[in-house]
C-alpha positions in Angstrom: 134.9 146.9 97.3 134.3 146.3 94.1 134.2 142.8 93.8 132.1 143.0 96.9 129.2 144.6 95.1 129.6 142.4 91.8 129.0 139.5 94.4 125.7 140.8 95.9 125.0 141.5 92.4 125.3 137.9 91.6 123.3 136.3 94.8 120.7 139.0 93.8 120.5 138.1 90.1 120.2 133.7 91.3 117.9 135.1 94.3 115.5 136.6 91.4 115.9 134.1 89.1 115.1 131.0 91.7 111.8 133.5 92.6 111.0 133.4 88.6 111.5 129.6 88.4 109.7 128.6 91.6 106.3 131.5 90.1 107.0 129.5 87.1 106.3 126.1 88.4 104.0 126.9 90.6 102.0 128.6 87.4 102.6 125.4 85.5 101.0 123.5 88.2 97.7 125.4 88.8 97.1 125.1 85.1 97.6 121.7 85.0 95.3 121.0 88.1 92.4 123.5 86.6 93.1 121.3 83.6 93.1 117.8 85.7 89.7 119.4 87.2 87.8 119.9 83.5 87.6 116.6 82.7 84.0 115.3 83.9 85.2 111.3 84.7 88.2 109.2 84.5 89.0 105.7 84.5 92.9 104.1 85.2 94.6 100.9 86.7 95.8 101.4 90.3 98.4 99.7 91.6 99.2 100.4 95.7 101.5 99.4 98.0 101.3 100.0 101.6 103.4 99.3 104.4 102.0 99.8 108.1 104.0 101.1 110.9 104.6 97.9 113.0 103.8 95.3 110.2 106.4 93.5 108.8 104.6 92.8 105.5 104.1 95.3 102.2 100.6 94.8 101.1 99.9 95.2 97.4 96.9 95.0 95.7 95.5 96.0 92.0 92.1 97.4 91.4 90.4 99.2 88.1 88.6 102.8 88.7 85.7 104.8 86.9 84.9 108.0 88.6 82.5 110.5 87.3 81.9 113.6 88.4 78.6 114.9 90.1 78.8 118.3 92.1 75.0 117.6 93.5 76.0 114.5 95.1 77.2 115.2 98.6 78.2 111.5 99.8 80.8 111.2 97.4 81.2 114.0 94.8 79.9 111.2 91.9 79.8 108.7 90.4 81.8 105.2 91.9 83.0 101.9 90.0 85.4 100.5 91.9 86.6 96.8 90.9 89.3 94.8 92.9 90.7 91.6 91.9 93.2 89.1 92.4 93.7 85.4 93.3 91.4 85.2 96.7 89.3 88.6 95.5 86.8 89.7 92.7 84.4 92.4 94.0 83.2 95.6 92.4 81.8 98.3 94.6 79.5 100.6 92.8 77.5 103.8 93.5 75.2 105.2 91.3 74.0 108.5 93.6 70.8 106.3 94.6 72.2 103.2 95.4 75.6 101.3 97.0 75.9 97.8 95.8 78.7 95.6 96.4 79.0 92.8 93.5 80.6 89.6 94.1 81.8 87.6 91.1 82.8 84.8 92.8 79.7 83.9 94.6 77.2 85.9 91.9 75.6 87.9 94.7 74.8 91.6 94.6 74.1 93.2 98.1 72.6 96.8 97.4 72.9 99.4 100.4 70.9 102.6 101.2 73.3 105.6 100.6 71.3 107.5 103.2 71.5 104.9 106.2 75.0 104.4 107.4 77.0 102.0 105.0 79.5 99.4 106.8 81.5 98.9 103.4 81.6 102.7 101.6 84.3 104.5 100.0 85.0 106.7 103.5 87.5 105.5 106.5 88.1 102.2 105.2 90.8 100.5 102.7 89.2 100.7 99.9 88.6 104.4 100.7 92.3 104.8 100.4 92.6 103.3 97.1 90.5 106.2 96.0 92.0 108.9 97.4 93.8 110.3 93.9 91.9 113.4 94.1 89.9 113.5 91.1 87.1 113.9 93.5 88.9 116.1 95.7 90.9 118.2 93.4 90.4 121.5 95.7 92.7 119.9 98.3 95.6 120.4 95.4 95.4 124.1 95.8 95.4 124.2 99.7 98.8 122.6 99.5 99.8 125.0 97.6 98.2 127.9 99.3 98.3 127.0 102.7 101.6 127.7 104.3 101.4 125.4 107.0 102.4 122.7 104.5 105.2 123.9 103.4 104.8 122.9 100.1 107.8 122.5 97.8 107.6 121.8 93.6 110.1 120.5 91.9 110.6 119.8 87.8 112.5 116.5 86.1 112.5 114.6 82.7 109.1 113.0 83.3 106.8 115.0 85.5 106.0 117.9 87.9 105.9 117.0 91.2 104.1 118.4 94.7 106.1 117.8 97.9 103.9 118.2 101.3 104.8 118.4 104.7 101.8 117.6 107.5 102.3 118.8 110.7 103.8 116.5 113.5 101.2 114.7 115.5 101.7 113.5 119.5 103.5 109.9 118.3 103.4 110.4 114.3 106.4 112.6 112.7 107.9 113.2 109.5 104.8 113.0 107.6 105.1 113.9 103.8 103.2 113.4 100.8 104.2 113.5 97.1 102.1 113.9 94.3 103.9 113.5 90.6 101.5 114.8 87.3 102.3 114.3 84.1 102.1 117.3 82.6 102.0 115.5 78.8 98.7 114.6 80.2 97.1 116.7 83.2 96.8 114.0 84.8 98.0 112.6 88.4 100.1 109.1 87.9 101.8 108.7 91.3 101.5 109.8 94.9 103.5 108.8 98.0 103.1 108.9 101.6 105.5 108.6 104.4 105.0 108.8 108.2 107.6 107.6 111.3 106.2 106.3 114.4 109.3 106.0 116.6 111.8 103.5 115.1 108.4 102.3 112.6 107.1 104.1 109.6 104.0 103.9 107.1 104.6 103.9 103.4 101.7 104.5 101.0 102.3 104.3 97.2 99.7 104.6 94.3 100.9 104.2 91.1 98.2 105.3 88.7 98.2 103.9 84.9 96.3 103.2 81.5 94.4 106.8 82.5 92.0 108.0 80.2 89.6 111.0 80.5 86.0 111.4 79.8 84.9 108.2 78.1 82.4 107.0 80.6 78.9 108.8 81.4 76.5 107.8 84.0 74.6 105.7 81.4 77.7 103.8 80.8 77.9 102.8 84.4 74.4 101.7 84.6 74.3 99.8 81.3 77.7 98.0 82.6 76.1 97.1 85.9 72.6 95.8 84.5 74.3 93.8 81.9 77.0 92.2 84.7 74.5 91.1 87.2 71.8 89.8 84.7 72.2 86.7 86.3 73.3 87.4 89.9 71.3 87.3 92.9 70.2 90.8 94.5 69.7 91.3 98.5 68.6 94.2 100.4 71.6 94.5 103.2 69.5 94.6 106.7 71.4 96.6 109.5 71.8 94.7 112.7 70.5 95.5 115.7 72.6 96.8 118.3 73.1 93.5 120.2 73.9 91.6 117.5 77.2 93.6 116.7 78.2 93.2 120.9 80.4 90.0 121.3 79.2 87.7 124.1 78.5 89.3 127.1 80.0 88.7 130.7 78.0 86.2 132.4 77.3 84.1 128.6 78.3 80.3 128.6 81.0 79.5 125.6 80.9 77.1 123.5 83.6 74.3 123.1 85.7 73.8 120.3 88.5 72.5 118.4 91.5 73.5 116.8 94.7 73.2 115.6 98.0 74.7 116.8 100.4 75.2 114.0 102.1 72.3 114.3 99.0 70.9 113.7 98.9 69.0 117.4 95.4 69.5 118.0 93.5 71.5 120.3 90.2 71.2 122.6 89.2 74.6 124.6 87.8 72.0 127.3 91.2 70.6 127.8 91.7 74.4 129.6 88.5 74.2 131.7 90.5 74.3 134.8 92.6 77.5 133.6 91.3 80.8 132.9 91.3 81.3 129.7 92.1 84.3 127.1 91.6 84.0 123.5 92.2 86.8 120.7 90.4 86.8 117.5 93.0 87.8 115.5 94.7 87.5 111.6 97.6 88.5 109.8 96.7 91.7 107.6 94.5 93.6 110.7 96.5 96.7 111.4 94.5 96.7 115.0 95.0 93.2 116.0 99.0 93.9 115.1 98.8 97.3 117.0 97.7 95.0 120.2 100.6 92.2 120.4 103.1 94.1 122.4 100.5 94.5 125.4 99.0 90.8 124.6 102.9 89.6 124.9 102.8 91.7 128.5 99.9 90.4 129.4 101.0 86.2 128.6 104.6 86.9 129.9 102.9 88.5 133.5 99.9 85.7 134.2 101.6 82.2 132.3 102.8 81.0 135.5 99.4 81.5 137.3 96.9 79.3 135.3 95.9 81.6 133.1 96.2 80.1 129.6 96.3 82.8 126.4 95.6 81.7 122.6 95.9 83.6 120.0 92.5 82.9 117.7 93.0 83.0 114.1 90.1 81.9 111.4 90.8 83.7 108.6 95.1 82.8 107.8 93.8 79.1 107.2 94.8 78.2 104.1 98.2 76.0 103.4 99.8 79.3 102.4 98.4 81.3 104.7 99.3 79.2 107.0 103.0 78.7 106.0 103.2 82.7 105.6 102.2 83.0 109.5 105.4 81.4 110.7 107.6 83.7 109.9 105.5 86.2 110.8 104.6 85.4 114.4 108.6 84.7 114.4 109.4 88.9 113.0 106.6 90.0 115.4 107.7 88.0 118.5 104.7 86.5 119.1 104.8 85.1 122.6 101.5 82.8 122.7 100.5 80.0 121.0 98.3 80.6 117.6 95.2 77.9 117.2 93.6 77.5 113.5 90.1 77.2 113.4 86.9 77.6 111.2 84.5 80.2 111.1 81.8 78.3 113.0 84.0 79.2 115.9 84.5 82.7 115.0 80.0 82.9 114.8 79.9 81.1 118.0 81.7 83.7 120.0 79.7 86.6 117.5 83.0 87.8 116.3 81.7 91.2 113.9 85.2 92.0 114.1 88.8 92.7 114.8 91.0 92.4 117.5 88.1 90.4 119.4 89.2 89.6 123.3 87.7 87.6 125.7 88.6 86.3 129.2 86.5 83.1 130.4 86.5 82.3 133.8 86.7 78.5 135.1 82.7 77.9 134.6 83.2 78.7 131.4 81.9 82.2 131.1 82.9 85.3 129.6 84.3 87.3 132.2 85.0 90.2 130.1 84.7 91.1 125.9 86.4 93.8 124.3 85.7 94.2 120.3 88.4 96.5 118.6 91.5 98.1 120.0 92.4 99.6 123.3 95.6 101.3 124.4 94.2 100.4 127.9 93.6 97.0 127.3 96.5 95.4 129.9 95.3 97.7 132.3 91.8 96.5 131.6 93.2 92.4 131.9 95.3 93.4 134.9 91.7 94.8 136.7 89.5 91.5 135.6 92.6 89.0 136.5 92.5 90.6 140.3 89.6 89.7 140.9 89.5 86.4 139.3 92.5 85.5 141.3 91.4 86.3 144.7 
């Protein structure tokens, strides 16, 4: 009996002390985030990795960051100077409250946006987007992973920094979703964050790795001075929206044009040569998550019509280089790429009003689009298999 109530007495006394610890970590935390949240800008190197789901590749890129805070700003939260740059890229994109300019500093062009008028190339839902999401702008969303049980939100202590372990709740197809966020508490300050998710057999990885971090030694004035003094020389344009039509791809009914190619054995390739085929092309490249996302039902969709005249290429204008190239092997090979691949230059790409990617078309044997899809479809074999029907009567 006795040794009985000298165990509870133990479990009780590691019970209240893992209680303590955990109210003490969780203490240290919040102070450090109210501390992380005083500072009015900061600037750091980035480094990020990311790995998507079905793609094969890790992608890593490098960019610098100044962020300054503006609570009246509702677009952003402040100030934006954002500067990506490696061997194929050297762009800044900067926003000043008033204005969104992208700066090119290999062509010495500035293109300045309208904040207020939707912006094709912002800081939201895009790549670059993600780069930024180290939540100096968006500090509150700390505490809700704390606070918010359905996160489940675990903290944990080493050598080098306190860390914030997140679980998201399990979508249809995604599971296993988790995000880490490590602060150095030496210096309030966020230096790493990682993100998981499984998609069946597949997973995304997400990695930023924050350094060189310094608070408060930009203002807004800064910014500005840096920009005017930058682009002395460059040459300014006012970005123009397109109209409606000119973001469609051709239209069913619209006469292609011809044009050449080259498969990537470098045999060469004439769309005339097909004439007497139907004909399927993808605008497609190597780094689009979308146009990945859509080879499985493009392989369906070659292995089910190759025997009835119906010829498929895989369009690619942008993996053109003699690297590029070379790295697309390999590639097609790990992906199981079915259909051929055909090289060719952007004039081809303009000619068929390509704005973006995937881009699908199916030409009929006069040489018009039959059907145009821009962008991915989970329906899209279904959508073939209804077109092809009627072609092949």
């Amino acid at each position: 009996m006795k040794s009985k109530i000298i165990s509870i007495f133990i479990l009780t006394f590691l019970i209240s002390n893992c209680k303590k610890e955990n109210l003490s970590l969780e203490n240290n935390l919040r102070n450090l985030i109210f501390n992380f949240s005083e500072n009015t800008s900061i600037s750091y190197s980035l480094d990020y990795k990311m790995k998507y789901f079905d793609y094969p590749d890790t992608i890593n890129t490098k960019s610098s960051e100044i962020i300054i805070r503006e609570k009246s700003d509702s677009l952003f939260g402040g100030y934006i100077w954002h500067h990506r740059k490696d061997s194929t890229t050297d762009y800044i994109k900067y926003y000043d409250l008033t204005s969104f300019y992208i700066i090119d500093n290999k062509t010495k062009k500035v293109t300045r946006f309208n904040p207020k008028e939707p912006i094709p190339y912002g800081f939201t839902g895009n790549f670059d987007g993600d780069l930024l999401n180290t939540y100096f702008l968006k500090y509150n969303g700390l505490y809700k992973f704390i606070e918010d049980s359905i996160y489940n939100a675990k903290i944990s202590k080493n050598k080098e920094s306190l860390s914030l372990k997140v679980f998201h709740p399990d979508e249809v197809d995604v599971k296993n979703k988790w995000k880490e966020i490590y602060f150095d508490d030496t210096k309030n300050a966020i230096n790493k964050i990682v993100f998981r998710a499984e998609l069946d057999s597949l997973y995304q990885y997400n990695e930023w790795n924050l350094s060189a971090i310094k608070f408060n030694n930009y203002t807004a004035k800064d910014l500005a001075d840096k920009f005017v003094l930058l682009t002395k020389n460059y040459e300014f344009t006012e970005y123009q929206s397109p109209s409606k039509e000119e973001n469609l791809p051709l239209l069913k009914g619209q006469k292609v044009t011809n044009f050449k190619g080259e498969f990537l054995n470098k045999n060469n390739f004439v769309l005339s040569d097909f004439y007497d085929n139907i004909i399927i092309l993808d605008f497609w490249y190597k780094n689009c998550p979308p146009c990945i996302k859509s080879i499985p039902q493009l392989n369906n969709i070659y292995k089910k019509y190759k025997s009835k005249n119906i010829k498929l290429f895989g369009i690619n204008d942008v993996d053109v280089d003699s690297i590029s190239r070379e790295n697309l092997l390999p590639f097609i090979k790990n992906m199981k790429i079915m259909y051929p691949t055909i090289i060719v230059n952007q004039t081809v790409s303009n000619n068929f009003k390509v704005k973006g990617y995937p881009t699908f078309y199916i030409i009929n044997k006069k040489g018009e689009v039959q059907y145009s899809k821009l962008g991915y479809s989970e329906f899209l074999e279904k959508e073939v298999d209804s077109v092809l029907k009627q072609l092949l009567k």
